[in-house]
Each structure stands twice: as structure tokens, then as C-alpha cells.
C-alpha positions as MATLAB code, in Angstrom:
seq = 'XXXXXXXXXXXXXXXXXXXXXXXXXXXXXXXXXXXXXXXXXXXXXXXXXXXXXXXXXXXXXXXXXXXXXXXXXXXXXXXXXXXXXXXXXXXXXXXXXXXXXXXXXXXXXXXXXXXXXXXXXXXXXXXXXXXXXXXXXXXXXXXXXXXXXXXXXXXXXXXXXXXXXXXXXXXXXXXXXXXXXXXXXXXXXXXXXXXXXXXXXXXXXXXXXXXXXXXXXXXXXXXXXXXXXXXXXXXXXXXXXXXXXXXXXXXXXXXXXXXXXXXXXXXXXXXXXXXXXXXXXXXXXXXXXXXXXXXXXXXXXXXXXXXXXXXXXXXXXXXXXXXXXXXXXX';
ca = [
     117.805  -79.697   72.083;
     114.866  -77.462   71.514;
     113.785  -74.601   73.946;
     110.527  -73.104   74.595;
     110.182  -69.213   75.768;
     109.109  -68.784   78.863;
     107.937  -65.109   77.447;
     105.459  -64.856   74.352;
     106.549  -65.332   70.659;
     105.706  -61.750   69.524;
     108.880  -60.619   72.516;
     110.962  -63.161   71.504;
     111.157  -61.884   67.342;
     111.596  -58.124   69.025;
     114.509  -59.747   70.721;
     115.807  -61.656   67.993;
     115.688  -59.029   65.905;
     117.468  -57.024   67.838;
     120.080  -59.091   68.530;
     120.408  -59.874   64.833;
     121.233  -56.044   64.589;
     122.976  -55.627   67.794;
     124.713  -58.254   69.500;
     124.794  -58.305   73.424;
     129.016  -57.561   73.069;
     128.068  -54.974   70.383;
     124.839  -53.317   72.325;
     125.982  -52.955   75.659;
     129.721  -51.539   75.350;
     128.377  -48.417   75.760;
     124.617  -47.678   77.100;
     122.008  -45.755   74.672;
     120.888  -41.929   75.596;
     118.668  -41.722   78.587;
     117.566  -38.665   78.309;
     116.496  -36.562   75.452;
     118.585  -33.307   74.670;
     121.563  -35.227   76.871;
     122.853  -37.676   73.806;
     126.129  -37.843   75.632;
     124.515  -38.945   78.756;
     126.356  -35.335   80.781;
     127.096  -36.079   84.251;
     125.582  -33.512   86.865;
     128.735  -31.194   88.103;
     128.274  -29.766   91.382;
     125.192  -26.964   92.785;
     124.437  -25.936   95.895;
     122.796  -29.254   96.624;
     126.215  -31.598   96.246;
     127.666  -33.005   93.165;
     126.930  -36.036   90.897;
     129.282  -37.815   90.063;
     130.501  -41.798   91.913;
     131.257  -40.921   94.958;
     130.603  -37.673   96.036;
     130.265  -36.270   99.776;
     126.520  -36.910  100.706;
     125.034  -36.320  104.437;
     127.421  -33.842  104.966;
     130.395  -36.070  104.534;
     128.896  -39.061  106.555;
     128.161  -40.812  103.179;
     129.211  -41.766   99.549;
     127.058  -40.842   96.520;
     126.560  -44.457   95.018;
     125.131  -43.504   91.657;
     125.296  -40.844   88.682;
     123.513  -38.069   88.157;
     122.479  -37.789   84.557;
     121.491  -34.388   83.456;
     117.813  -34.251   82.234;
     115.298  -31.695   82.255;
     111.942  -31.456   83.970;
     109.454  -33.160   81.679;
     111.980  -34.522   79.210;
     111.758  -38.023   77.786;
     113.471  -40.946   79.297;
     115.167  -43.798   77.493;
     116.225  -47.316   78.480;
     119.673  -47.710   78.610;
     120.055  -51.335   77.557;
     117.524  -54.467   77.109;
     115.826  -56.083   79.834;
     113.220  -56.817   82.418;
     111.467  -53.548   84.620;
     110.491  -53.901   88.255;
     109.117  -50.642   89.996;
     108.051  -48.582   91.216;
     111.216  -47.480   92.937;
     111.356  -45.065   95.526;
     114.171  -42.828   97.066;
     113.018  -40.589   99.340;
     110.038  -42.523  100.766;
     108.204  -39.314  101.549;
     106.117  -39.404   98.687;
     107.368  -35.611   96.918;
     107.181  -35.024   93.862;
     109.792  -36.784   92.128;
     109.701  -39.976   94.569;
     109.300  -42.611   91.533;
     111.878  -44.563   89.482;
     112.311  -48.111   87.803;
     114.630  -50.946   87.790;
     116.055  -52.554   84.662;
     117.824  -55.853   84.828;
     119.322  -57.493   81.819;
     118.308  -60.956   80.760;
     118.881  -64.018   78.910;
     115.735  -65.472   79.868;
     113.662  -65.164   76.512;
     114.885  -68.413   74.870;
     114.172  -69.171   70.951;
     112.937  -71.943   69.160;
     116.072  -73.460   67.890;
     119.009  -75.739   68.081;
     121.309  -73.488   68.986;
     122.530  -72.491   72.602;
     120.262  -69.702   74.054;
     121.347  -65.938   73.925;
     122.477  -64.188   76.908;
     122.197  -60.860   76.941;
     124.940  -59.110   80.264;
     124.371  -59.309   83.801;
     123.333  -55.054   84.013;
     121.101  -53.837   86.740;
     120.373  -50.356   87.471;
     117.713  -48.161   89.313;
     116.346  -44.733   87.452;
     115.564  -42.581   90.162;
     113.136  -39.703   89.689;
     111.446  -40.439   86.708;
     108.191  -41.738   86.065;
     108.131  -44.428   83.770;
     105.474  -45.427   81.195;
     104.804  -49.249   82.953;
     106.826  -50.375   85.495;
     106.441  -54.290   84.382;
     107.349  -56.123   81.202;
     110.532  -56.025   78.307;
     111.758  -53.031   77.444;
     114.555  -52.039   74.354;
     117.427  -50.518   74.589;
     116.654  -46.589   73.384;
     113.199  -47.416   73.682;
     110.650  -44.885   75.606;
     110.722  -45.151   78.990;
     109.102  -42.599   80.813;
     109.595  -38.943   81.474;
     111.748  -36.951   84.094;
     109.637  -35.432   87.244;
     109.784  -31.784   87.734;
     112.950  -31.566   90.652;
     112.877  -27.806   90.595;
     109.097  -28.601   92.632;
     111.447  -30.045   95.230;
     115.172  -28.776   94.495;
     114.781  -25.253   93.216;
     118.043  -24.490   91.547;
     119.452  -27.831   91.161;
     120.985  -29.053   88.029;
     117.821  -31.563   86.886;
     119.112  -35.142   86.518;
     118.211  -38.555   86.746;
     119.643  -40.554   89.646;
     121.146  -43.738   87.885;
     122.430  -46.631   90.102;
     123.825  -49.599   89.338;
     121.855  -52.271   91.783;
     125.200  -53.547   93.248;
     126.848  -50.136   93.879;
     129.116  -50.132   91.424;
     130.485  -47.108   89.246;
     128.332  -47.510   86.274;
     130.255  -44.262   84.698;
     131.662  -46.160   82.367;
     128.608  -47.844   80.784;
     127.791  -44.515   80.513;
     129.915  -42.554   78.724;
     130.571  -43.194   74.908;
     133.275  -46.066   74.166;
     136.540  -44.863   74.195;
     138.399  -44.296   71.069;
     141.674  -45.593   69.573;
     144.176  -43.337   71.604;
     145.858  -42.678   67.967;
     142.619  -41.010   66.902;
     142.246  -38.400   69.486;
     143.655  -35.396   67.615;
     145.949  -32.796   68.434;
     144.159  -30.473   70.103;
     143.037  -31.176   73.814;
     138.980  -30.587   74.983;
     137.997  -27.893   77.777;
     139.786  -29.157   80.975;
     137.014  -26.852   83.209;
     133.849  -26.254   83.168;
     132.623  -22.472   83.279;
     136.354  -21.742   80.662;
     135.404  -23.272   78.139;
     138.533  -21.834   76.207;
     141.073  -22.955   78.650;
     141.810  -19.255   80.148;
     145.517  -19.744   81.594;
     145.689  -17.639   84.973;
     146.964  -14.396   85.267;
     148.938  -13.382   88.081;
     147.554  -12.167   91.879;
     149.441  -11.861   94.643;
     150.422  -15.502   95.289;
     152.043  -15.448   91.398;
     151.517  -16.049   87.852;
     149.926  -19.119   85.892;
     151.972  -19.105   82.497;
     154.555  -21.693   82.375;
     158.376  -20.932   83.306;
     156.692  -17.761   85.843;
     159.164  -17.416   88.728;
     158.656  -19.955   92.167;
     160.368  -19.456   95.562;
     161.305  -16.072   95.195;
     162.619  -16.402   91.976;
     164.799  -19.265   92.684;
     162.925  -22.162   90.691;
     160.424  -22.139   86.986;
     156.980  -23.005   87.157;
     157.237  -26.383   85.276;
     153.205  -26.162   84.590;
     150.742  -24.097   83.332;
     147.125  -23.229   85.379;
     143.969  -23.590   83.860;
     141.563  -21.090   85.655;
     138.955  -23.264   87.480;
     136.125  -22.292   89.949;
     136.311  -24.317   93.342;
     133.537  -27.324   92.813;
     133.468  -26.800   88.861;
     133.562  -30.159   87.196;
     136.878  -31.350   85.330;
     137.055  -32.984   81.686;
     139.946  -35.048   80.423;
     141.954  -33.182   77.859;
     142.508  -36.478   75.982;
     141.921  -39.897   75.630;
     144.370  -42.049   78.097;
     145.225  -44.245   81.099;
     144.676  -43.145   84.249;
     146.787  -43.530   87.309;
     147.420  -41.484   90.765;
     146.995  -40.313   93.040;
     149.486  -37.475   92.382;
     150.279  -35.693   95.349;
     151.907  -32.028   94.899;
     152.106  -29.993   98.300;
     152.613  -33.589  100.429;
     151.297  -31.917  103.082;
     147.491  -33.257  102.967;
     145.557  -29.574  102.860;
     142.708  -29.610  100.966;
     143.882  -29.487   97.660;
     146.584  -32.471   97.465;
     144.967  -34.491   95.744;
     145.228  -35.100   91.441;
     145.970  -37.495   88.974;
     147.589  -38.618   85.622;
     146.759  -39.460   81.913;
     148.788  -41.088   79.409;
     147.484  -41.250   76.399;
     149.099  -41.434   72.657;
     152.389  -38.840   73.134;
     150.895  -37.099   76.123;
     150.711  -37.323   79.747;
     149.628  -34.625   81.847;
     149.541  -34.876   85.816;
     146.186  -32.523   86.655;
     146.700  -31.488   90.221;
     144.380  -29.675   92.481;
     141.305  -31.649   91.466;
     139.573  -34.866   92.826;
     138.789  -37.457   90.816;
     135.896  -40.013   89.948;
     138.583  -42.681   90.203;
     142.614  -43.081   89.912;
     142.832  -45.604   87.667;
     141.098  -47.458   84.495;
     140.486  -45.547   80.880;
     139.205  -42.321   80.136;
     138.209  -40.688   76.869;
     138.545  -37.117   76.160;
     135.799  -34.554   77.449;
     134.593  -37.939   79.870;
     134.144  -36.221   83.522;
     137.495  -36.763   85.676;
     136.600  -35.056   88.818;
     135.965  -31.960   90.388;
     138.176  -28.536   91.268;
     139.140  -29.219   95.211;
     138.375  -26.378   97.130;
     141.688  -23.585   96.923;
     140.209  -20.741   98.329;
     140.503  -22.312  101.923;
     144.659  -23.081  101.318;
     145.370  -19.653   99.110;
     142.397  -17.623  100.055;
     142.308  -14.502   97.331;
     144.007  -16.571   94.302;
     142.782  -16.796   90.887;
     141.696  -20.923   91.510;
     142.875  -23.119   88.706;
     144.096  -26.950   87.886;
     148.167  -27.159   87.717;
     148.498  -28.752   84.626;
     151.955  -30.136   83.878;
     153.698  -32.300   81.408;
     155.060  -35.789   82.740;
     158.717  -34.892   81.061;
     157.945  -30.556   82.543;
     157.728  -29.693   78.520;
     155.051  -26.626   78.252;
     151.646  -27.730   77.870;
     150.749  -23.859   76.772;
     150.195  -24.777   72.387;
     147.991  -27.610   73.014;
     145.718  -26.190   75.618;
     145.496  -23.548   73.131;
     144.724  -25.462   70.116;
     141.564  -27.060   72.351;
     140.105  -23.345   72.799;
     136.238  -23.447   72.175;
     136.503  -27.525   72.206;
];
């Protein structure tokens, strides 16, 4: 049977171009930049104003974060994510500030060709882009194509990490859509990536007055090995994977619930780490290397004076020391 668009022919060759050159399964794996000078798509860590990643504490704990915060800066140029239809304006706050303005996407497989053949369907995505003020708010739009530009959030946030909010219309995680695909676990190299951010070498703590970091220091009074090694982390930093892997946890190390039990594993291609002392995005599913796990829980409040770090320990308690090493300035 032959189908007519419902859209105009001039869309319809854009689109059938496009999905000549990049079909739906192909395109949306992974969603395009949406910000310029972010080509990784950087989730938000944590400020003074909360974090941004899926699930973080908003309305001081009374609430769930249900989006991403994608770094951008004031003024910078905004990008669609993936192929579809815009509705907007959006707004957040409802107060009319200065960065109250956003747009909906929404994926379709309404513009049908002239042909024989069944009609494309491009995937089911919806999302909201919060705080930036887009070019039209009606019509097709590209995947990479111009969208708008970021708002200036330091007006109304001074100090804030700039981002755009990005949230998937059901409330879904859509971290994974945004970070890049992950890669063969064989192809991950032998070196792992920065664990924290703010030591961006992987600085192993020292020693204070609650002990020493460095794998096989003495535990309870000299009667046991420190089967880990810890990575110096501030409290709230945000934490990387050190490899590509599977995720699974929680891991629980003190069993006591303070406010620090809390972590999680990766198993990747011969590695698996538990990472302890952090909180993260999710327990289980795949991560790729340098993707945002979580954050650093808050220590100070258990061991108040001590050097705060992630206990990072080898599934079979080998030392993790050489390849946390070989990741320095990764």
C-alpha cells in the first residue's frame, strides 16, 4: 500500500536522508552533544545548591531529583539530542526568572514516505530541556541540530555548576542515553580512569590518626591487613568508574547503616573492584569507564578529622595499588 505524509515533502527527504545515514537502532544508542564545549554530555557533580545526577536529595530530602543535569555554560549553544517533534515552552519554576524556559522533544514515526514499504519508526524518546531557550518551540528538529542556547543561571544561582535540566517525560533515568555507548569490555585498556573528582591522579591517602590508606597498612590494632587501598575523595565529590563493567550492589562494609555504608561493584574484563563509601546513580545495569557512578557519602560525620577517600578493593583482596597508578592523569 502507498502512504501519504501527514508532514510536507521537503521534511520527509530531511528525514529520509537521515535515516539513510543513520538508522533509528544506529542514531539513538547513544544521544548527540547537547551542549557545546560538553561533547561528552558531563553530568553536574554536586555545589552548594544539590547535585545532578538521577536521583539526588531535592527539598531537603523530601524529594528525588528526576532528571540530569548536563553541564553547559551561560550562553552556550544547545543541541537536540535525537530526532523528533518540539512542544514548548516548558516551564520549571513557574515564577517567570530568568532561566524559566525549556522544550520538549518527542520522537516520532509519524512522517510516512511515499513507498511500498512499511513506514519508519523512529524510538519512543521523550524528554524536557529545562533552562534553555530554544530557537522555535514547534516543528521537526535533527538530531545535533541547533536548538537554542543555555539561559544565564548564575542571574539566578550564583555559583552553581551551569547545566541543563534534562528529563525524560516518564521519569525515567535517561543517564544512559546519555553517556557514550559502552565499549567492548576487552577494549578498555589497562590502565583505570580518575575514580574522584578534584584527584585527578588517584592520590592514595596518607595516614591521620584513624590510619593509613596504602594497601596491607595495619587494622584492629595491628591484628588484621588492610585488604584495599583509599582513593582520597572530598565528601559530595562526584565518582567515575575506573573501567568498563557490570554493576551490582549494594555492598555494605561497616553493616551498621551510618552514613557511609553504602557502595557497589564492577566486573568488567579481569577486574572487579567493590568501591565503598560512595552512593551510587544505580546498583545495577552497565557502566563504561569515566561514566558518573555516584557521589563520595559524607565521612566527616562517621570519622570526623580523616583524610575522606573511596575504599577501593579487589573482589579476590589482590592490591589494586599498579593499576590505579597506571590511570594517573586519565
Amino acid at each position: 500500500t502507498v502512504e501519504f505524509s501527514p508532514f510536507s515533502s521537503s521534511a520527509c527527504e530531511v528525514f529520509a536522508k537521515q535515516l539513510d545515514a543513520h538508522p533509528p537502532q544506529q542514531q539513538h544508542k547513544h544521544w548527540a552533544q547537547i551542549c557545546s564545549g560538553n561533547p561528552v554530555n558531563k553530568i553536574r557533580g554536586c555545589d552548594r545548591y544539590g547535585c545532578g545526577y538521577f536521583g539526588a536529595d531535592r527539598h531537603s530530602h523530601k524529594g528525588k531529583h528526576v532528571g540530569v543535569d548536563v553541564i553547559c555554560a551561560d550562553g552556550a549553544t544547545v543541541y537536540a539530542p535525537f530526532s523528533g517533534q518540539l512542544s514548548g515552552p516548558i516551564r520549571f519554576f513557574h515564577n517567570g526568572n530568568a532561566i524559566d524556559d525549556g522544550v520538549q522533544i518527542r520522537g516520532s514515526g509519524n512522517c510516512f514516505f511515499l513507498t511500498s514499504l512499511p513506514p519508519p519508526s523512529l524510538p519512543g524518546y521523550c524528554v524536557r530541556l529545562v533552562c534553555v531557550h530554544p530557537i522555535r518551540y514547534h516543528g521537526q528538529i535533527h538530531r545535533g541540530q541547533q536548538l537554542g542556547r543555555m539561559l544565564p543561571m548564575q542571574k539566578v544561582f550564583p555559583g552553581i555548576i551551569s547545566h541543563i535540566h534534562v528529563e525524560n517525560c516518564d521519569h525515567s533515568d535517561p543517564t544512559q542515553q546519555l553517556t557514550p555507548a559502552v565499549p567492548p569490555f576487552p577494549q578498555q585498556g589497562s590502565h583505570w580512569a580518575t575514580v574522584c573528582s578534584g584527584n585527578p591522579t588517584n592520590e592514595i591517602r596518607g595516614c591521620d590518626r584513624y590510619g593509613c590508606g596504602y594497601y596491607g597498612a595495619p587494622r584492629r590494632d595491628g591484628k588484621g591487613k588492610h585488604t584495599g587501598v583509599d582513593v582520597i575523595c572530598s565528601d559530595g565529590a562526584t565518582v567515575y568508574a575506573p573501567f568498563s563493567g557490570q554493576l551490582s550492589g549494594p555492598i555494605k562494609f561497616f553493616h551498621n547503616g551510618n552514613a557511609i555504608d553504602d557502595g557497589v561493584q564492577i566486573r568488567g574484563s579481569g577486574f572487579c573492584v567493590k568501591l565503598l563509601c560512595i552512593h551510587p546513580i544505580r546498583y545495577n545495569g552497565r557502566v563504561s569507564k569515566g561514566q558518573v557512578l555516584g557521589k563520595m557519602l559524607p565521612m566527616q560525620r562517621v570519622f570526623p578529622g580523616i583524610t575522606s577517600h573511596i575504599h577501593v578493593e579487589n573482589c579476590d583482596h589482590s592490591d589494586p595499588t599498579s593499576n590505579l597508578e597506571r590511570g594517573k592523569g586519565h
